[in-house]
N, C-alpha and C positions, 0 to 999 in steps of 0.2 A: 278434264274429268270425263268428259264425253267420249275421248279417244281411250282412255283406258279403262272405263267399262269397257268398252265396245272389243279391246282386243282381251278380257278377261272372256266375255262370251264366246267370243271367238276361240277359244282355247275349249271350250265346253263343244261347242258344235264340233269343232273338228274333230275333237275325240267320237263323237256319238257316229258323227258321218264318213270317219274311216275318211275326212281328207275330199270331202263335197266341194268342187271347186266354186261353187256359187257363194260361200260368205270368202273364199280368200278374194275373189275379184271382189266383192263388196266391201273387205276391210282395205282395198287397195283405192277404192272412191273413196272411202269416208277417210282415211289414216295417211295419204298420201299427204311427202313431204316432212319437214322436220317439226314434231308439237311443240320445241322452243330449243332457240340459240343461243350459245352462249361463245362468240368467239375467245378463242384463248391467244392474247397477245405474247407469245412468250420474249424476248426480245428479237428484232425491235419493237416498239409499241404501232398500232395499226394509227397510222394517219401522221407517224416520226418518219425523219429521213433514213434512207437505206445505203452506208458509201460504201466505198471500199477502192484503194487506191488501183489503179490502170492496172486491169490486167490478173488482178482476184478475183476467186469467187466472193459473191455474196449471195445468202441466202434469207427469205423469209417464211414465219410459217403459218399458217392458221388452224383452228379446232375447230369442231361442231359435233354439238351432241345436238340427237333428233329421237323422240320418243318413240317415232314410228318407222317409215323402212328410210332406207340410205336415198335420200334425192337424185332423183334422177340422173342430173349431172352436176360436177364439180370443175369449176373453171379458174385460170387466172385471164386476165386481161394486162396488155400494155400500150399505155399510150405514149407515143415518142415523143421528143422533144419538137415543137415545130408543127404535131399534126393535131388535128382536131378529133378524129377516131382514134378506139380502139382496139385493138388486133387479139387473139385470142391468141394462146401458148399451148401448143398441144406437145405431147409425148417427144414428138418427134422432130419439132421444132430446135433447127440449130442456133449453139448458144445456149441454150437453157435447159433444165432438167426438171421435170417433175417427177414429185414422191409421194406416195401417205400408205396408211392402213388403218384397217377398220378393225376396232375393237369390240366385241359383244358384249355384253354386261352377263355375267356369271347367273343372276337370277332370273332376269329378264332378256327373253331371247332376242325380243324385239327394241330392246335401248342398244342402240347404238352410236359410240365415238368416234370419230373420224377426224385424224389428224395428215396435214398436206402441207407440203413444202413448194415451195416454190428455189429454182438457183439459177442465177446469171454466171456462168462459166466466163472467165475471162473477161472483166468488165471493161469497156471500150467507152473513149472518152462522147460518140457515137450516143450513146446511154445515160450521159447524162441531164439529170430534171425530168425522165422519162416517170409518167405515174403508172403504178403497177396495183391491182386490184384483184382481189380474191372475192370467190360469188359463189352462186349456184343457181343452177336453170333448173323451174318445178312450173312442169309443163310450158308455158312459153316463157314466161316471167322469168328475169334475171334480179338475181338478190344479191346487195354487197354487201361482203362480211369485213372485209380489213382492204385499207387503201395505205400503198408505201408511196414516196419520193424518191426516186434512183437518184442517188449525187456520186460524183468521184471526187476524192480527198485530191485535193489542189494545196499542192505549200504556197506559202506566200512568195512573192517577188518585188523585189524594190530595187530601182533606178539610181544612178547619181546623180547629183544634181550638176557637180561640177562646183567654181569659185563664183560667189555670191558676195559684191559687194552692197553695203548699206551706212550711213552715214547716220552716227548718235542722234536721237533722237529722245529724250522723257517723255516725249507724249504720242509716240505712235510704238506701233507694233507691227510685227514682221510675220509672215505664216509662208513655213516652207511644207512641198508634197515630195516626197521619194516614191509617190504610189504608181505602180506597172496596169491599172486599170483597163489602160485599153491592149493589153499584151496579154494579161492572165487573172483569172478572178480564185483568188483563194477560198476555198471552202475547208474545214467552216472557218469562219470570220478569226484571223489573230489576236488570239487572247494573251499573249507574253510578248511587251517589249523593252527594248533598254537603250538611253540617248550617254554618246558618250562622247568627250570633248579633250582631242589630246591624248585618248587610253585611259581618260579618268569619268564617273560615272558624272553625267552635268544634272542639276536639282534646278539653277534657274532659269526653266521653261517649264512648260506645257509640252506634252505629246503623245500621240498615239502609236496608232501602227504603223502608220505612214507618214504624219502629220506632226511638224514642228513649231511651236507658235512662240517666239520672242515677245514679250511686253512688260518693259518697252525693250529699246535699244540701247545696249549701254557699250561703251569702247571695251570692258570685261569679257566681251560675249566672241570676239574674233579667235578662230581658232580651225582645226581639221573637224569635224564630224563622225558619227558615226552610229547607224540607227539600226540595229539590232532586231526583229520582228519572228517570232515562231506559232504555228497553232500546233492542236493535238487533235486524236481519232475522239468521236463521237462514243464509240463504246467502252474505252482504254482513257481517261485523260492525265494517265502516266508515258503514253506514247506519243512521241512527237511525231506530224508528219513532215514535217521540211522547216530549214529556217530561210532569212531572206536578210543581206545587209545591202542599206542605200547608203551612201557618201557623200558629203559636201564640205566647202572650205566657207568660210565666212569671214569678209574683212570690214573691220565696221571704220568706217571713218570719220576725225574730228579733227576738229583746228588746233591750232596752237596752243596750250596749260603749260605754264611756268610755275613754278613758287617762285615766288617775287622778296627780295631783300629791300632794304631800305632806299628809302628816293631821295634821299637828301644824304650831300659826300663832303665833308669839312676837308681841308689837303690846305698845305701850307706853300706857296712856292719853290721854285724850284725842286719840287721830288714827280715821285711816280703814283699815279693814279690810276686805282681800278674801277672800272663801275661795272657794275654786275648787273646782267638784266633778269637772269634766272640760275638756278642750283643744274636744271638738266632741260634739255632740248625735247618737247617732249609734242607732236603730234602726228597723225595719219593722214597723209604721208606727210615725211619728216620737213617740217619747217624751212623754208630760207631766213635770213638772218640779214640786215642791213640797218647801219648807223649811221645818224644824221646827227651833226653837232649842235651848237647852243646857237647856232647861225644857221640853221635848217641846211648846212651843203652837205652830201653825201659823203662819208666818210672811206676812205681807202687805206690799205698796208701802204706803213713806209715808215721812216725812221721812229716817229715821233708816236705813230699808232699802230698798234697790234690788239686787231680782232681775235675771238677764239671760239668757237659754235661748237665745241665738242658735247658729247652726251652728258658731260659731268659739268660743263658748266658753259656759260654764255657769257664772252665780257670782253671789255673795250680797257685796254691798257692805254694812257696817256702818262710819255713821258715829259718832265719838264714843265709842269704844269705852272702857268701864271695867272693874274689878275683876269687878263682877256679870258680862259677859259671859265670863267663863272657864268652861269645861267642854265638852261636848261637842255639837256642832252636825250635824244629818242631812240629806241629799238624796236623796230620792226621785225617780227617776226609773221609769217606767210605760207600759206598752201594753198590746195585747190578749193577747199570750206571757207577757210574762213580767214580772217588776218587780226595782229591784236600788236597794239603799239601799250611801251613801259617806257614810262617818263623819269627821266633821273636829274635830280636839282643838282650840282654841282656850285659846290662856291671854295672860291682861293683867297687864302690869305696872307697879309703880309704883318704878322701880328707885335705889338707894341712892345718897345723894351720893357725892364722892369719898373716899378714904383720904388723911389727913393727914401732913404732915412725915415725908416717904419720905426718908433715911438710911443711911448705910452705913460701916463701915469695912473697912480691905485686911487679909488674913489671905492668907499664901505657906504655904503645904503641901506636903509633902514628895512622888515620887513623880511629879513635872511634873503634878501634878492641882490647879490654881486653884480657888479661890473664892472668893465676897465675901458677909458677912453684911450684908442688908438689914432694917432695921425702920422702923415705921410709927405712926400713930395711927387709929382705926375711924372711919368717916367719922361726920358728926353726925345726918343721916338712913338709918335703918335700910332702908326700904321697903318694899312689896308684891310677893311672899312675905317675908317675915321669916325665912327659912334663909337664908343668905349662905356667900358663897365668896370667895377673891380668887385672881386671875391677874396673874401678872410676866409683862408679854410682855421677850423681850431681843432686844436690837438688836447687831449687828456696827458701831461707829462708824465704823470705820477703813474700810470700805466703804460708804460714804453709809448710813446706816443698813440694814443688810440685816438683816431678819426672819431670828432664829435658831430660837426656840421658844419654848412658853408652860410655865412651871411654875403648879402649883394647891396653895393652898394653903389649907388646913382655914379656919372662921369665927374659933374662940377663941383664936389666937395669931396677935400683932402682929408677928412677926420671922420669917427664914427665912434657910438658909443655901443660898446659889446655888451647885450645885456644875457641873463637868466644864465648867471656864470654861479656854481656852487662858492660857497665862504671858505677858507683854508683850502684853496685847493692852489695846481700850479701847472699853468696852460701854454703851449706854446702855438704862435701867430705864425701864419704865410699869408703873404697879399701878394694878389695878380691883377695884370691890367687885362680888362677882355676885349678882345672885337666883337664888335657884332652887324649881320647883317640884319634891319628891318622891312618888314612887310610892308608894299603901298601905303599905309593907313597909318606907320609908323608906332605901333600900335602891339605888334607880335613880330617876335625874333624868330627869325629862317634859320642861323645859324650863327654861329660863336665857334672862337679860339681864345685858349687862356696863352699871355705872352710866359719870359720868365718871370719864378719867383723872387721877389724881394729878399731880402735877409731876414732869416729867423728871429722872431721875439718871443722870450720865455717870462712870463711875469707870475707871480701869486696874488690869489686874492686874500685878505684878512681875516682872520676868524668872525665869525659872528655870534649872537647874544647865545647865552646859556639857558634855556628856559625849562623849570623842573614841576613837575606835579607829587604833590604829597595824597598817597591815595590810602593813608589809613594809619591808625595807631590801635595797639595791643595790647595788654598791660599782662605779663607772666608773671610769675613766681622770681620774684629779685632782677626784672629788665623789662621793657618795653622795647616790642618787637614794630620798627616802624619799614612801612613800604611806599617805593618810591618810582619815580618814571621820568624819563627823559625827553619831552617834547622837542625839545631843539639843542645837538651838541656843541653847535657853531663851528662845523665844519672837521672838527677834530676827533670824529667820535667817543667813544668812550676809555678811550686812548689818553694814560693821565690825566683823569678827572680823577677828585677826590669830593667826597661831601663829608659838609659841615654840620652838625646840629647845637643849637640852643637850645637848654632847657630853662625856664624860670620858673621859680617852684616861689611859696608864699615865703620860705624863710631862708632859701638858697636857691643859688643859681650854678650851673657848670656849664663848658662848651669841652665837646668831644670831635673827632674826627672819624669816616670811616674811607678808606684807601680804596675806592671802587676799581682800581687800577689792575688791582690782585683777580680780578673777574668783572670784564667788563659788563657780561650778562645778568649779575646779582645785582638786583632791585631790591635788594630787602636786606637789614639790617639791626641788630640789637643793641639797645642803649642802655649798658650797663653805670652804677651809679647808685651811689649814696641815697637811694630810696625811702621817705621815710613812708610807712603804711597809714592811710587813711588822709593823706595830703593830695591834693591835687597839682600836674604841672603841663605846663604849654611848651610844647615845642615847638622849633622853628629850622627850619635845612636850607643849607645852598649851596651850590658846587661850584669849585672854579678848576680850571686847568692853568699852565702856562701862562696863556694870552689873557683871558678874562674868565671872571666869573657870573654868577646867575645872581638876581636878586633873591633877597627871604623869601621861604617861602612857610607861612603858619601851618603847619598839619593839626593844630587843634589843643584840646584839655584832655586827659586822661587821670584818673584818682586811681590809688594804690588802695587798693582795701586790704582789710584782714584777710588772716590767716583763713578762720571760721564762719562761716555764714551767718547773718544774722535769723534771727526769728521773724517769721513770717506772718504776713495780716492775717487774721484769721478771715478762713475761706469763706467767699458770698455761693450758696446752694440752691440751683431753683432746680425742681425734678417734675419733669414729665409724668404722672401718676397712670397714662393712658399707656406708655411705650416703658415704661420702668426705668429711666436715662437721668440719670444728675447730671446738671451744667455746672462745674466749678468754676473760678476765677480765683487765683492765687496772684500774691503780688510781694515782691522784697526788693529793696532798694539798697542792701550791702549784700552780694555774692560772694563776700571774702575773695582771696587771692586766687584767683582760678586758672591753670593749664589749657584748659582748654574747653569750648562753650561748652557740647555736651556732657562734660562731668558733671558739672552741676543737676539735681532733680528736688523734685520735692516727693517726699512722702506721705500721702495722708490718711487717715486712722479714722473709723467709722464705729461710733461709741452710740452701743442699744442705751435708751433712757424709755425704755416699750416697759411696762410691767412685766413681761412675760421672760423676755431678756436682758433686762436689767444689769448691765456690766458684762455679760455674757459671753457676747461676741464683738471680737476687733477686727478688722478687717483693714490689709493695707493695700494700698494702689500706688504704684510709683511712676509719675506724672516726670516728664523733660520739657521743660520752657523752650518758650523760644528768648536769646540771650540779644540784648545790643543797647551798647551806651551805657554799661553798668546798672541796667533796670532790666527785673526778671518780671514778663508777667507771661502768662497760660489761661488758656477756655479748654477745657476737654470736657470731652462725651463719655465719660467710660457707662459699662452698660451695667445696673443693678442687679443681673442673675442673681450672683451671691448672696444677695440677701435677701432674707425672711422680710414679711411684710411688718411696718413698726414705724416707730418712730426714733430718729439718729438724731446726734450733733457729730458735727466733724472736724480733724482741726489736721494742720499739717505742720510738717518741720523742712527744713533745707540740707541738702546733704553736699558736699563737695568733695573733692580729695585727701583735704585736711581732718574733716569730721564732718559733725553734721549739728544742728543750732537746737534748742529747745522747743518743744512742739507749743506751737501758735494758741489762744485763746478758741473756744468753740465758736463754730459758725451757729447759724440759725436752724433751730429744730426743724429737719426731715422728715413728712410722713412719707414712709417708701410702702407704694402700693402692695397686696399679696400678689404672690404668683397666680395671675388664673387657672392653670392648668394645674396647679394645689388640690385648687378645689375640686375641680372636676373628677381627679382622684379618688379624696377622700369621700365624695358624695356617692359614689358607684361602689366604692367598697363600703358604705352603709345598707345599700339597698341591699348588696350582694350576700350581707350578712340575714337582714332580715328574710330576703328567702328562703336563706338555709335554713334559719330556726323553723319558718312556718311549714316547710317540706319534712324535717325532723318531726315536728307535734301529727302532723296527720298520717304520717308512718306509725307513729306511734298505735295513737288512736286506733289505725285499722287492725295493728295487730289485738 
């Protein structure tokens, strides 16, 4: 504020003194220097790095506005990489170039702009990490206005590493470098890189721009390398300046992995025998192979044995195989990791003739549970092992021999009783004699061979009981519709069965038949017949086929009623006065001859005996029981809307398909509440009347 008064007076004196050099010297004491800075960063920013690849210019620049005259001097500085001072940049200084001009302010003569360049011609790697500083000297004092960082753009560089081996490992981890660190430092720092295994992009690792970190190690991971690394310019980060690839092989190594087949080899003398140690030869580096016999001596080619170690499989061919070769056989396989032995049980047999004159006779057991005792003779050759067993395999005949199951039976008893065999069916028998060999313990079988089969037996078993359930009786219009169930066919399903009924009635009896044979799946049936109406009759069913039949079975009583319903009790009425709800109770004990439950209803009739309505009003409501055993009875709620308040008796009738019966004697006088909301009506349109007349009188009046 001070400075520009000072040059507002200043402008007044000079005019007056025609240019008195005593206030310009005094406005150069008091005004000297800039009355405030403002550097103008334009890019780079003052205190950001300055690059520029080997051999460009680069340039920075700084601004200054000063209120008062241009400062004495304007400077850049540099300080090199390595030294502790720093060197001033004059005009003339090679290598570099300075620029600026000075802008007046249009209104004010004495604001002045001043903008100044600084350029490094031909950036030299010499230059780099050099600080470069912009200032000004006002009288001895140096002032900094903007400090740069000289860098030159450095691409990345990355080394090969060459072949790397490493041995699987789940619980360690691996960290490879391709970094060129002590050869070349990239600037700035690589921000793009890509790890590729094979020509294919690899996802399981870690890595940077240099830096490869396996965890853990898996035998997946061996393979060519390929690590990919680029940065970009500081002011462009669409320009790349260099890329860099580092290379490595990686072979990870582990022992011997098989998939491993079964350890236990059944083989019968005199043939050929494989034992298989694995599907494929599988370790890094690739396995040796050596087999030791069931005598621990080391095995060689030659007639009798042929080894095979190919990729596709591992296995000891024995030809000629006898008793002697039973026990236990080893495969070694081997590298520089690690070594891994597969134990293979081998057992040879010389397995037992057949079982002689296989036999049977039929035995029916109570309970629909069949079964056939079979017996035999021991065959004549025991054989190698000398423990034995025998197996009945059983066959389903009736369906082309279909495999049921195996029963086992002990060595010292020639006979067995076959149980959980179905009734009419027809089974056929194989018996085998087994070898077996047992465990130390005698306790658990190593292994088994069945010899040959015996001769074929084909036997049936007997039908068994018929057992039927009666699940209900019907009584229609001229038949009684009866239903029925099959609990047990006795083996013959529903294949020729016929059912019987009896009926016994109080003045006759008949028996009928019905032919279930014509549909085996029809459970139900009508028994037509000399019916007389209003008699009662008991029946009785039972089925036979062929072979046997079922015992009686009583399905019950059923009465033939009329045609017409009889008259109904007259109704019991209790009503709710608070909810306006009658509870009836109807009841009849002849429904006449009825089609079907829901036909049948009752109707009831709601008879005013109120003074007011007096015969007036009938009201019907048609009620559906609920029907069973030929006795109708009902509770319903119907809701008393319809009717006026008063007092009822009620009475009802029966209706069917035929007609409908005489209406019932009256139940017990009704008082059926009013409607409340009646009232509430009629009492609002009382009031609503008397206003009006008293509104009408005093209109009058006024006129």
């Amino acid at each position: 504020c001070i400075c520009d008064w000072f040059v507002t007076f200043c402008r007044i004196m000079y005019s007056v003194t025609k240019g008195n050099a005593v206030f310009i010297v005094l406005f150069f004491l008091v005004c000297t220097g800039p009355g405030s800075s403002d550097f103008s960063r334009t890019n780079p920013q003052s205190g950001d790095f300055v690059a520029c690849l080997s051999g460009e210019n680069a340039s920075m620049f700084c601004e200054v506005f000063t209120a008062g005259m241009v400062p004495q001097v304007i400077i850049w500085k540099m300080q090199l990489p390595g030294h502790s001072s720093f060197m001033q940049i004059n005009y003339d200084t090679e290598g570099f170039e300075l620029g600026g001009k000075i802008i007046y302010d249009p209104e004010y003569n004495f604001e002045i702009n001043l903008k100044t360049n600084f350029t490094v011609i031909g950036a030299s790697s010499m230059l780099d990490g050099a600080v470069i500083v912009c200032g000004y000297i006002d009288a001895t004092t140096f002032s900094e206005l903007a400090r740069f960082i000289f860098r030159i753009y450095e691409p990345p560089c990355l080394h090969d590493i060459g072949l790397i081996k490493a041995v699987e490992d789940t619980t360690q981890t691996m960290d490879l470098s391709c970094s060129c660190a002590y050869t070349c430092k990239p600037f700035p720092t690589p921000d793009e890189s890509l790890l590729q295994r094979n020509g294919i992009t690899f996802t399981d690792a870690a890595y940077n721009s240099s830096h490869v970190r396996l965890d853990p190690i898996k035998r997946s991971h061996s393979g060519n390398y390929t690590l990919t690394t680029s940065n970009h310019r500081l002011d462009d980060a669409e320009v790349k300046i260099g890329s860099s690839i580092g290379k490595f092989s990686l072979n990870v190594l582990y022992g011997p992995d098989i998939q491993e087949f079964s350890n236990i080899i059944s083989a019968r003398i005199d043939t050929v025998v494989v034992l298989l140690c694995g599907s494929e030869l599988i370790g890094n580096p690739v396995p040796t192979v050596v087999w030791r016999d069931n005598h621990d001596i080391l095995v060689q080619n030659n007639e009798k044995f042929t080894m095979n170690d190919s990729q596709s499989e591992i296995s000891l061919s024995i030809k000629q195989v006898d008793v002697g070769d039973t026990g236990q056989w080893k495969c070694y396989l081997s590298n520089e990791i690690a070594q891994r032995i597969v134990e293979i049980n081998l057992f040879v047999f010389d397995p037992p003739s057949m079982p002689l004159d296989l036999s049977s006779c039929e035995c029916n057991v109570t309970d629909s549970t069949e079964q056939i005792e079979l017996s035999w003779k021991p065959p004549q050759k025991q054989g190698v092992p000398s423990h034995m067993y025998y197996d009945i395999d059983i066959y389903l005949y009736e369906l082309g021999m279909q495999y049921l199951r195996t029963q086992r039976v002990i060595s010292n008893v020639t006979g067995v009783v076959v149980h959980e065999l179905e009734p009419a069916r027809t089974y056929t028998f194989k018996l085998f004699a087994v070898s077996v060999y047992l465990s130390e313990s005698g306790e658990g079988i190593l292994a088994e061979m069945r010899g040959k089969p015996s001769e074929t037996l084909t036997m049936s078993t007997v039908p068994g009981d018929i057992l039927l359930s009666c699940d209900g009786l019907e009584a229609e219009s001229g038949y009684v519709a009866v239903t029925w169930s099959v609990i047990s066919d006795g083996g013959l399903s529903l294949t020729g069965l016929t059912v019987q009924y009896t009926v016994y009635g109080s003045t006759h009896n008949f028996v009928d038949t019905y032919n279930s044979a014509k549909d085996p799946l029809v459970t139900r049936f009508e028994a037509h017949g000399s019916f007389i109406t209003g008699e009662s009759y008991t029946f009785r069913i039972f089925a036979k086929n062929a072979h046997v039949s079922s015992d009686p079975v009583q399905c019950g009583v059923v009465a033939i009623l009329e045609g017409i319903p009889v008259v109904p009790d007259p109704p019991v009425v209790y009503v709710n006065a608070s909810e306006r709800i009658a509870e009836m109770q109807l009841r009849t004990s002849a429904t006449g001859t009825i089609h079907k439950p829901h036909s049948f209803a009752f109707e009831v009739k709601a008879n005013s005996i109120d003074h007011e309505h007096n015969g007036s009003l009938i009201v019907y409501l048609y009620l559906r029981p609920n029907y069973s055993d030929g006795e109708v009875e009902t509770v319903m709620q119907p809701l008393m809307s319809e009717l006026p308040g008063g007092i009822y008796l009620f009475s009802a009738r029966a209706i069917n398909d035929f007609g409908s019966s005489g209406y019932s004697g009256n139940s017990n006088p009704v008082n059926v509440p009013d409607n409340p909301g009646n009232e509430t009506v009629n009492g609002s349109c009382s009031r609503l009347s008397y206003h009006l007349i008293l509104l009408l009188a005093v209109t009058f009046l006024s006129l």
